[in-house]
NUPAFI-409980 format. One record per residue (C-alpha): y, z, x; residue number from 1. Coordinates in steps of 0.001 Angstrom, whole numbers, plus 500000, padded with zeros to 6 digits. Example, Ala and Ser with C-alpha at 12.3 -4.5 7.8 and 13.67 -1.06 7.14 Angstrom:
2
+--------+--------+--------+-----+
!     c2 !     c3 !     c1 !  nr !
+--------+--------+--------+-----+
! 495500 ! 507800 ! 512300 !   1 !
! 498940 ! 507140 ! 513670 !   2 !
+--------+--------+--------+-----+
This chain:
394
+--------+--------+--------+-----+
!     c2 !     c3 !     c1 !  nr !
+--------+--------+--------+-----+
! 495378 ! 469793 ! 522869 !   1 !
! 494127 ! 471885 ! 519710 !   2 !
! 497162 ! 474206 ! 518549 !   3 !
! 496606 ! 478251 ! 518093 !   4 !
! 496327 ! 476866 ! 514381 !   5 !
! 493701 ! 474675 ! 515154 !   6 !
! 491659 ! 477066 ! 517129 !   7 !
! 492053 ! 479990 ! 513929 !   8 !
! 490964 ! 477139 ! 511551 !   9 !
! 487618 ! 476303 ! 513252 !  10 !
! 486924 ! 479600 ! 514627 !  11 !
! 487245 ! 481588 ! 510938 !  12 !
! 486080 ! 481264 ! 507483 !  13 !
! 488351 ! 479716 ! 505153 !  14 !
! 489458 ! 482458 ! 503072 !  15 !
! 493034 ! 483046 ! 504534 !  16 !
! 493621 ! 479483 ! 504496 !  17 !
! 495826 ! 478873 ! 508101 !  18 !
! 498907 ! 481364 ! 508166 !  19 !
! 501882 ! 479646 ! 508553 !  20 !
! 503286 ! 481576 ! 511438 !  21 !
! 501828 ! 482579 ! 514770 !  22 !
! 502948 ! 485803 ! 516065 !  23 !
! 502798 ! 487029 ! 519870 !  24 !
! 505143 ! 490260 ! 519889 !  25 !
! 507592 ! 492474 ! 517513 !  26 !
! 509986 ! 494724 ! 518729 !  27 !
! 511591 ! 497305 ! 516471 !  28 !
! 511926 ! 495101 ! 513005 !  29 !
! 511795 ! 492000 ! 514827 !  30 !
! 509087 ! 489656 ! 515855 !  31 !
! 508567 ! 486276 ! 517794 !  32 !
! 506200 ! 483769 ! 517221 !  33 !
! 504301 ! 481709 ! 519911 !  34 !
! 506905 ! 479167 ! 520499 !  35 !
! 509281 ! 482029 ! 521042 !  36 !
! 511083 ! 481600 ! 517589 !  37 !
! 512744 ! 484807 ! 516091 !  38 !
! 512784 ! 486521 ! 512599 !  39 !
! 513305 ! 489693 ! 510910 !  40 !
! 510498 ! 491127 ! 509849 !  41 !
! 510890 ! 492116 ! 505782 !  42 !
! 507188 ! 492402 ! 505256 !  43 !
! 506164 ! 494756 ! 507675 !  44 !
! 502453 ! 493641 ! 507830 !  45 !
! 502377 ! 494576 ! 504313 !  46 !
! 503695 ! 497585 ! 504065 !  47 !
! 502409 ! 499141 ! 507174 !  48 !
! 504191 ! 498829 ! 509591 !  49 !
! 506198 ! 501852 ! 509345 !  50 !
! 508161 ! 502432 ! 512577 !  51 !
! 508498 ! 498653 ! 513191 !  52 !
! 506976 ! 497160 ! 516373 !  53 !
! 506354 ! 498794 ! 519227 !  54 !
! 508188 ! 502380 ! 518642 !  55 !
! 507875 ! 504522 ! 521112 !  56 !
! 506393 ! 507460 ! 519307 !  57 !
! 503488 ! 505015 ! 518270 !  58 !
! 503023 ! 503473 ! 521477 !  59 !
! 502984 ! 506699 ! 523569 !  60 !
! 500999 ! 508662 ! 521076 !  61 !
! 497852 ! 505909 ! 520821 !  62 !
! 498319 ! 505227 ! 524713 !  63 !
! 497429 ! 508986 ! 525172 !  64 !
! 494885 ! 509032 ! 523023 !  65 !
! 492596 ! 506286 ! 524019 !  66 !
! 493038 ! 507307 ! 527322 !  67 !
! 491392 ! 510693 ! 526344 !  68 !
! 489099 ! 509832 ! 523631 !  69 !
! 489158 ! 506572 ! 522053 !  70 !
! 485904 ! 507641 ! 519131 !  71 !
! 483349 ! 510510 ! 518550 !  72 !
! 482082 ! 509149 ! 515219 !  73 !
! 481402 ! 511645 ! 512447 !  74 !
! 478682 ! 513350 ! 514695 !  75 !
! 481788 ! 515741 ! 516618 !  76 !
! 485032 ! 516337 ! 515368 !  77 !
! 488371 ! 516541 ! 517805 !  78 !
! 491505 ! 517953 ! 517364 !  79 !
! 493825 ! 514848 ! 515686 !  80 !
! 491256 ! 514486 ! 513027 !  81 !
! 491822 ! 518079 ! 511861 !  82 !
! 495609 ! 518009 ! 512284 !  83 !
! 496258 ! 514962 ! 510305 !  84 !
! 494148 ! 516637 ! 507523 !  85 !
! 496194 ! 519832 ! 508309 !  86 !
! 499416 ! 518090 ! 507819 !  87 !
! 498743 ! 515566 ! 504909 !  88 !
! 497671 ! 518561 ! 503029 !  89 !
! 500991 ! 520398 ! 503897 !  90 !
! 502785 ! 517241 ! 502611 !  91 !
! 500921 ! 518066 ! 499717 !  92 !
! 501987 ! 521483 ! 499114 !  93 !
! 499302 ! 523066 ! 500483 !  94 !
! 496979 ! 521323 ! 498159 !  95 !
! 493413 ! 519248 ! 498582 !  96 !
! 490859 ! 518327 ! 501120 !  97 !
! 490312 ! 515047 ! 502560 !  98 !
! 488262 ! 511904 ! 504110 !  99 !
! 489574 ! 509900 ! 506357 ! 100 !
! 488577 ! 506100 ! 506355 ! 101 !
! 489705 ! 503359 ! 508092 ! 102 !
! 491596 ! 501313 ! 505174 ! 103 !
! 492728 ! 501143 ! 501700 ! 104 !
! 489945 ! 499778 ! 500165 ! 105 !
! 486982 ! 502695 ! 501424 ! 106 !
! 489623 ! 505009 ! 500069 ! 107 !
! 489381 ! 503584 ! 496766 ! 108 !
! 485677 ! 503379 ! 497432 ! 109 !
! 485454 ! 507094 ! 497998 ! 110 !
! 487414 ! 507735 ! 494844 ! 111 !
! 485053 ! 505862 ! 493070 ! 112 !
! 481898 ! 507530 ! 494303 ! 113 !
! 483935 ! 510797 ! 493845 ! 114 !
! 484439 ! 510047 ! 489851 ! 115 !
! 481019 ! 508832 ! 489250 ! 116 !
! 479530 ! 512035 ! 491046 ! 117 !
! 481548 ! 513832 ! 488900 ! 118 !
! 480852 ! 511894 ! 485328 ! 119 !
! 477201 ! 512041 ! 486330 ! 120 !
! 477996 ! 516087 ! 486546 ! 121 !
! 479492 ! 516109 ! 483129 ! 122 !
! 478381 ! 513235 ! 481079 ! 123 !
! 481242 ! 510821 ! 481496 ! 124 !
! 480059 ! 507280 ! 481546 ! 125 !
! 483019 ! 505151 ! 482545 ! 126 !
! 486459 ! 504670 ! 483910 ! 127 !
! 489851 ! 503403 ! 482965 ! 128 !
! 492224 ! 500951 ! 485414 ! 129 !
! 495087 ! 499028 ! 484262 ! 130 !
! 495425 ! 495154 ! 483811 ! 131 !
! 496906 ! 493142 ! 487072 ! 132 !
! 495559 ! 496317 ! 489062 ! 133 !
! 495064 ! 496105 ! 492663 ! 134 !
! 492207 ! 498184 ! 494099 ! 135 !
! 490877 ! 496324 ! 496762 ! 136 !
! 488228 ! 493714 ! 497712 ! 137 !
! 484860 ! 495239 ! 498398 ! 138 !
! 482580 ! 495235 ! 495214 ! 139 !
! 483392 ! 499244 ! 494174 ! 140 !
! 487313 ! 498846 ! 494591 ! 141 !
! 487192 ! 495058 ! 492966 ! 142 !
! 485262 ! 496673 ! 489831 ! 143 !
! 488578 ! 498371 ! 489209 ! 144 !
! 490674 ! 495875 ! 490013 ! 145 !
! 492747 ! 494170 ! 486903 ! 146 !
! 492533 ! 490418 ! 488252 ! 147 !
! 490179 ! 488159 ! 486805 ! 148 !
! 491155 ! 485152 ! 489327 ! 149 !
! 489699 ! 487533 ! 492209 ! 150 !
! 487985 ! 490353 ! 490208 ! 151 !
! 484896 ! 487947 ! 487473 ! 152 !
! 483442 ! 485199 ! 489768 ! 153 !
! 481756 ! 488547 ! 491956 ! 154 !
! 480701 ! 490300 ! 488808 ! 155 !
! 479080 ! 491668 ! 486781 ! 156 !
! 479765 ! 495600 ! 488608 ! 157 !
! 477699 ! 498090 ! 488287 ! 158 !
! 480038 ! 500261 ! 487161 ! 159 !
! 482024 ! 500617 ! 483344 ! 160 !
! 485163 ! 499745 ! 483687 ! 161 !
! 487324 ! 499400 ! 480924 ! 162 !
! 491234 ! 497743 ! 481658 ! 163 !
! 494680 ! 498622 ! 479606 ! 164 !
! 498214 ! 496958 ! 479840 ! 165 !
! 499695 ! 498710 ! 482451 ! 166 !
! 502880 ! 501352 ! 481362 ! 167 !
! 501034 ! 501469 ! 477924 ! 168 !
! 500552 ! 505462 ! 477620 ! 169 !
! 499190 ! 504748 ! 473645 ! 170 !
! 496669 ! 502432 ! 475026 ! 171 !
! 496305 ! 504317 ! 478102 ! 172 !
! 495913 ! 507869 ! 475915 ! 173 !
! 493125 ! 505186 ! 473412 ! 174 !
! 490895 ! 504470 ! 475949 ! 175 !
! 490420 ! 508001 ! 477149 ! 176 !
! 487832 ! 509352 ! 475294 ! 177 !
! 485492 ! 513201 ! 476832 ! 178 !
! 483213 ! 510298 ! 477999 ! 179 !
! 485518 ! 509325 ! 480463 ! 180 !
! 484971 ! 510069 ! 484529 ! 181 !
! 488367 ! 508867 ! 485745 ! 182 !
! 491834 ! 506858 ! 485591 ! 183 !
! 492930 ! 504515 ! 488393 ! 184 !
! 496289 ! 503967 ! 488203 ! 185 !
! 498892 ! 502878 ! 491039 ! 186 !
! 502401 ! 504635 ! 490470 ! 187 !
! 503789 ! 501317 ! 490837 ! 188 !
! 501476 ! 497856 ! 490751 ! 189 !
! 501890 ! 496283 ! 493912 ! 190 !
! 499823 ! 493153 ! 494302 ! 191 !
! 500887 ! 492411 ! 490215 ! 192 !
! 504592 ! 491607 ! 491710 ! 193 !
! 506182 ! 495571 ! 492338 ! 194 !
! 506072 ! 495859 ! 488885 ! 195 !
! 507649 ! 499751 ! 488088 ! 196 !
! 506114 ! 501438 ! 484878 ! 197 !
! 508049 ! 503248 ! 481951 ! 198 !
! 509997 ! 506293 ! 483028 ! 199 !
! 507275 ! 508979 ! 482491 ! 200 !
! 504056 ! 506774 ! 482653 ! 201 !
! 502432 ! 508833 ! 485061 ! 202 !
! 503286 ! 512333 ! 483335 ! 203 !
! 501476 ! 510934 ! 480257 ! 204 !
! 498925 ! 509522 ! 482148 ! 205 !
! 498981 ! 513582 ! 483970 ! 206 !
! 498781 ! 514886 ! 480284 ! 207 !
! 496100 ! 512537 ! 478944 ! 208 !
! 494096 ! 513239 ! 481940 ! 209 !
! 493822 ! 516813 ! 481665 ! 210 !
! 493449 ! 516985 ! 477522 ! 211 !
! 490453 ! 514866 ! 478092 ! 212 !
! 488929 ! 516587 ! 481107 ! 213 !
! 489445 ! 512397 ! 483334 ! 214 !
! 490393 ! 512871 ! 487018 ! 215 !
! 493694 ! 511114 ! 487193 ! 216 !
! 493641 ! 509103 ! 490641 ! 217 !
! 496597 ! 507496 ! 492319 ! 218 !
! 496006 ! 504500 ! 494448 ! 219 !
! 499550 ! 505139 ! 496835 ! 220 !
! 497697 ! 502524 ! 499024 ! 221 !
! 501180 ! 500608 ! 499355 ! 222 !
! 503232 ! 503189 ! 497428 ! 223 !
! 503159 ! 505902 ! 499806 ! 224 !
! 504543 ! 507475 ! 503431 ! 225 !
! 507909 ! 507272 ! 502444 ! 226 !
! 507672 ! 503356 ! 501343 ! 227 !
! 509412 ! 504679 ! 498512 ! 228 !
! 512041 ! 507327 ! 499641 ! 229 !
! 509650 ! 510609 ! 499354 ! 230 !
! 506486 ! 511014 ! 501010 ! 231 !
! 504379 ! 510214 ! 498158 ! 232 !
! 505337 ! 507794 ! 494802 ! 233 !
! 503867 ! 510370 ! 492580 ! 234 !
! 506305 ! 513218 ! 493479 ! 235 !
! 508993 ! 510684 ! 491660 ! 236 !
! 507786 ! 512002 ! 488796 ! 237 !
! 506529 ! 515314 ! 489685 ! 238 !
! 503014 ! 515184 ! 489061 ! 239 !
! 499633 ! 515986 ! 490873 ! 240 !
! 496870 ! 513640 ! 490417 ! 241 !
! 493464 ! 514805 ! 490934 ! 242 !
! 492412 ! 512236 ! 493577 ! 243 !
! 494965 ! 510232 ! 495884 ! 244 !
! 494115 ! 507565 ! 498321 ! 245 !
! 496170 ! 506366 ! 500686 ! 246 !
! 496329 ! 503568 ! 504268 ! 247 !
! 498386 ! 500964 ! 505372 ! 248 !
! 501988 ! 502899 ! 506335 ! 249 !
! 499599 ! 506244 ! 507350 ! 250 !
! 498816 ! 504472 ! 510320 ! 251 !
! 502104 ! 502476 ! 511242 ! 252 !
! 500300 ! 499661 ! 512273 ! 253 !
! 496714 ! 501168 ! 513526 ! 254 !
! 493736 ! 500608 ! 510584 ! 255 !
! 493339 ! 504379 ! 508777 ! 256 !
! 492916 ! 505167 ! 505317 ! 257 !
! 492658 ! 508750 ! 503918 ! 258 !
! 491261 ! 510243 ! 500123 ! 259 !
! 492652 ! 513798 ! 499103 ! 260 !
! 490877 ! 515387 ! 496528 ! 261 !
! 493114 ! 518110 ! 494510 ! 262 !
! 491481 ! 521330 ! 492523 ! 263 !
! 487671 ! 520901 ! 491837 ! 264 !
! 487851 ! 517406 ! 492945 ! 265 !
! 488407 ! 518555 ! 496484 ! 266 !
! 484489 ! 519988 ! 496659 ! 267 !
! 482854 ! 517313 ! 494460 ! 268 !
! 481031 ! 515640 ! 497497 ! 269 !
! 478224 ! 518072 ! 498624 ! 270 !
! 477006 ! 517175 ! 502725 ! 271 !
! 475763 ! 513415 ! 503411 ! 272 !
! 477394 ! 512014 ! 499931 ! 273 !
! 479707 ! 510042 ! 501937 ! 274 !
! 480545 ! 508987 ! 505321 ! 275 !
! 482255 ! 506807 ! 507940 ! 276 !
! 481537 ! 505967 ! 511795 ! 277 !
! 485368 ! 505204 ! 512179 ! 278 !
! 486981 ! 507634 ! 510176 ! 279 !
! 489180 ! 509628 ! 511284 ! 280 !
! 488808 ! 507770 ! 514544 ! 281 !
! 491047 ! 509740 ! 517260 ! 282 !
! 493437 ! 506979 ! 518222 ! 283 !
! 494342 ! 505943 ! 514412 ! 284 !
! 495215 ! 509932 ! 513857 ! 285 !
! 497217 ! 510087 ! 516799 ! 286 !
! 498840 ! 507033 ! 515280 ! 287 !
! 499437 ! 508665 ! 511908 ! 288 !
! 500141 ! 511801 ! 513210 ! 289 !
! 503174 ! 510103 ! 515648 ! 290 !
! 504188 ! 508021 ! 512034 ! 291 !
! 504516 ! 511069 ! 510141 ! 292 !
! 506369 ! 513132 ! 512871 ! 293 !
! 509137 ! 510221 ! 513420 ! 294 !
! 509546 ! 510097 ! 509707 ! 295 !
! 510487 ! 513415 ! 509338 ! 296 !
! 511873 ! 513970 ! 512367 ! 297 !
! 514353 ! 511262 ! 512463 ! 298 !
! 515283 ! 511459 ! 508583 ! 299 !
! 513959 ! 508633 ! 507507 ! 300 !
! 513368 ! 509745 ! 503828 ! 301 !
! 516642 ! 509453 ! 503257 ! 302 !
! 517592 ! 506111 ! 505262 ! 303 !
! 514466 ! 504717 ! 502964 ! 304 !
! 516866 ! 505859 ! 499999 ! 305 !
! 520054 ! 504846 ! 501512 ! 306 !
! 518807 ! 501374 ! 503146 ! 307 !
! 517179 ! 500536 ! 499770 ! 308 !
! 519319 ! 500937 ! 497556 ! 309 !
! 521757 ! 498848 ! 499679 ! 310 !
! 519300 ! 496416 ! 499570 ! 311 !
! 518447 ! 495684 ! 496123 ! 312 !
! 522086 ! 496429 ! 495579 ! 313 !
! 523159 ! 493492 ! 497782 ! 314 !
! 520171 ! 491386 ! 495791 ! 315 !
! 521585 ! 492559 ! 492435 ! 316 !
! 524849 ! 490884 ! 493027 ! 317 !
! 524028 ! 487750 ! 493788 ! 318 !
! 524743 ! 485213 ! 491459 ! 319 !
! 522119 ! 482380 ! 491796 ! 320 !
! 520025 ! 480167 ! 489087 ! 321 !
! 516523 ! 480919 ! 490558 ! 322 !
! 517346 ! 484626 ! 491071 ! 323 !
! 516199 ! 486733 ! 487823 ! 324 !
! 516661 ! 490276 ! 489494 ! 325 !
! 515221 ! 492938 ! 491893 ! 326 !
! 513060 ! 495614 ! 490829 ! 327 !
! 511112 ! 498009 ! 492712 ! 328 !
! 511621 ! 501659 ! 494365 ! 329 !
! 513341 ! 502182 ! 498464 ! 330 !
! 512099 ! 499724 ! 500732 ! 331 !
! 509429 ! 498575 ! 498305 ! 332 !
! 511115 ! 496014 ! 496239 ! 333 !
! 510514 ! 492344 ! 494406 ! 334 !
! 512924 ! 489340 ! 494247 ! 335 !
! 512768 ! 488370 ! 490845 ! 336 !
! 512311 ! 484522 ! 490118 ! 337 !
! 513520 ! 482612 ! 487122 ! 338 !
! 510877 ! 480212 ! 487974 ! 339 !
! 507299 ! 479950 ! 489945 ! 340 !
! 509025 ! 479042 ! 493128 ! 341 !
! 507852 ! 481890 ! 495381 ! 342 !
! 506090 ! 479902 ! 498036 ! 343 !
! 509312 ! 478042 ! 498636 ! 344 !
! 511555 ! 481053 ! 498914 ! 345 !
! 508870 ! 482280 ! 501452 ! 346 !
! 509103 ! 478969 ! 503613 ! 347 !
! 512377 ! 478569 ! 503102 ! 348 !
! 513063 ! 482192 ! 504497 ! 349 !
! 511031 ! 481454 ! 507366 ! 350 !
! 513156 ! 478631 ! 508166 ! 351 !
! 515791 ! 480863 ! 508004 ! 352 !
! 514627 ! 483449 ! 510678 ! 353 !
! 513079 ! 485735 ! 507782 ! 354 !
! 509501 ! 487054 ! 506891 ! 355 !
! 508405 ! 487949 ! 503503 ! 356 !
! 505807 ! 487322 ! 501104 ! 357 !
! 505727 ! 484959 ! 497802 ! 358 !
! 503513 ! 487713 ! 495917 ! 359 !
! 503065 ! 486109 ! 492440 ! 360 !
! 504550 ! 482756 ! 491743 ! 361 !
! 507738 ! 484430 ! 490355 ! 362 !
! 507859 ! 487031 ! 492628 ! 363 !
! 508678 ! 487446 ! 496504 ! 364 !
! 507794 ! 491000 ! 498224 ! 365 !
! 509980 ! 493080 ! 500819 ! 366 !
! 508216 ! 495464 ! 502392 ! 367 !
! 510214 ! 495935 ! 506224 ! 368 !
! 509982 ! 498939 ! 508572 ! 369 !
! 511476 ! 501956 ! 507261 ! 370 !
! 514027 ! 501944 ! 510416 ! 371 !
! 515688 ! 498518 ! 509150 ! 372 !
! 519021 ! 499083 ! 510159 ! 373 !
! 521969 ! 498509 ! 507197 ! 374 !
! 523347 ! 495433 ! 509441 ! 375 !
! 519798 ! 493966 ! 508999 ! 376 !
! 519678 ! 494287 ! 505571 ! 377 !
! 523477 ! 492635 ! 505608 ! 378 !
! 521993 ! 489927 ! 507319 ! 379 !
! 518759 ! 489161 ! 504845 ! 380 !
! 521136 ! 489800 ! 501863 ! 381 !
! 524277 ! 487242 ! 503383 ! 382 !
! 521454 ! 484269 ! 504124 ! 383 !
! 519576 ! 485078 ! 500392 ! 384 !
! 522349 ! 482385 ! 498916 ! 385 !
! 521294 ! 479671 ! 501168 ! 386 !
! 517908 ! 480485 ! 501398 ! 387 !
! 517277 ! 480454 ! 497496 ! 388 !
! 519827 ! 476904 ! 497388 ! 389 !
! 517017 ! 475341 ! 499817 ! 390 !
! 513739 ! 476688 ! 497557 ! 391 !
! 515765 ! 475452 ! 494732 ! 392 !
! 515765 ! 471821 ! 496461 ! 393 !
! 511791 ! 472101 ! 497246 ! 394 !
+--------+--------+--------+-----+
């Protein structure tokens, strides 16, 4: 009889490879696979997963929903479109209009289109990402992305893109001339590993931006709805960019994606420059709406800020060859390798009842549901010993 893993293999195309796990149902920050095997779930879907598995807020909220309207397209509007834009901008301090897509990737797309409308405007011929950026995958948001392995066998772009080291400001302030549109920059690199910039990276890349006349854009893709103990990464360091996009923890599980333009940037598109049929679908804003009322209303800035710094805390002190260190911001953190041995801290976690990701070869992501409880993270951090002694052994 041909296994669930069978049945994905034939059915898809190969890029995924097989996942080694099957899932059939999550509960708060757990989840069981097919054969009815439990873990703790310290990837969260990749950062998305923001209430867990089936909260309550989420599931009542989208039950409602698609029981009243489930799409309109961009032909009508309906009420959760306009108060999710109404209450991001409020996050925002009052600040910006916005587009709703349906992922991370058309937000970066509409960022794009945004800057090149506006260097067409002004004379600005190019734009400025970082090295080891992560943009996305469709052939706007991979122009800007820093990773030749994924990035040069789809090329060339149509677009000028030029890349610096990221947390470089000298390099970054170099290659921004009057002739350039727009900087891309992610307050923290995700895909790259978690990899943190310099104290004050993004105020010089703030500064730089608006001595040249660039829109500074922040790809919070990952970084953002609290993943990192405020409601946006960029408010670490209390700066505005011009253009932020955001998805994956907006929606708590439901695909939404959402680009705010700040200032001038927030009229740049004139009518029929840009569109979606599923953005700002009805049932994804009554998701992101329920998301962003549980976070605030159950205070889970803080716990982000408490529960993470226990984590990386508890990481910190162990003592263990193949453990380098923990870097990262909240619940958005990196296990640090001494060696490439990722993919066997990844199985060997899974053997252990634990999901995260081997990232980059000497890197493993956690990402879990900003309601992990502190006896959960006592429990990842008490097995990390073992789990690192059996991908040492690999």
């Amino acid at each position: 009889m041909s296994t669930l893993y069978d049945r994905f293999e034939a059915a898809f195309m190969p890029n995924y490879g097989v996942p080694p796990v099957a899932l059939a149902r999550g509960e708060g920050c757990e989840v069981w696979d097919v054969d009815g095997n439990r873990y703790l779930d310290m990837i969260g879907g990749i950062a998305v997963s923001s209430l867990g598995h089936a909260h309550p807020a989420l599931v009542e909220a989208v039950s409602r929903q698609v029981a009243t309207i489930a799409h309109t397209s961009n032909l009508f509007l309906h009420e959760p479109e306009v108060l999710l834009a109404e209450r991001l901008i409020g996050l925002l301090g009052g600040q910006g209009r916005v587009f709703l897509a349906n992922s991370g990737t058309e937000a970066n797309e509409c960022a794009l289109k945004m800057a090149l409308k506006y260097g067409r405007t002004t004379g600005r011929t190019y734009v400025v990402a970082a090295e080891n950026a992560f943009h996305g995958r469709t052939l706007g948001a991979l122009s800007l992305t820093g990773k030749p392995s994924i990035r040069d066998q789809f090329g060339p772009f149509p677009t000028d893109v030029r890349f610096v080291p990221y947390g470089d400001a000298d390099a970054l302030k170099n290659a921004v001339t009057d002739e350039c549109a727009a900087v891309f920059l992610e307050p923290t690199q995700g895909e790259a590993g978690v990899v943190p910039p310099p104290d004050g990276y993004f105020r010089a890349a703030r500064e730089i931006c608006t001595a040249s006349g660039a829109l500074l854009v922040a790809d919070e893709i990952q970084s953002a709805i609290g993943r990192t103990g405020h409601w946006f990464a960029h408010q670490h360091e209390g700066v505005l960019p011009d253009i932020l996009t955001l998805a994956k923890g907006l929606g708590g599980g439901m695909p939404i994606g959402a680009c705010v333009g700040f200032g001038p940037a927030a009229t740049i598109f004139a009518k029929g420059d840009h569109g979606s049929t599923f953005g700002g679908n009805p049932v994804s804003a009554a998701a992101a709406l329920a998301v962003l009322g549980t976070i605030e209303n159950d205070g889970l800035l803080e716990h982000v800020r408490t529960a993470g710094a226990e984590l990386a805390d508890g990481i910190a002190a162990i003592d263990h060859p193949l453990l380098k260190g923990v870097r990262g911001r909240g619940l958005w953190l990196a296990l640090v390798l001494t060696s490439g041995r990722s993919p066997q801290v990844q199985a060997a976690a899974q053997r252990a009842g634990f999901l995260v990701n081997a990232l980059q070869p000497d890197a493993v992501r956690l990402a879990p549901p900003l309601i992990i409880t502190s006896e959960q993270v006592t429990a990842f951090v008490t097995a990390l010993p073992a789990i690192l002694d059996e991908a040492s052994r690999d």
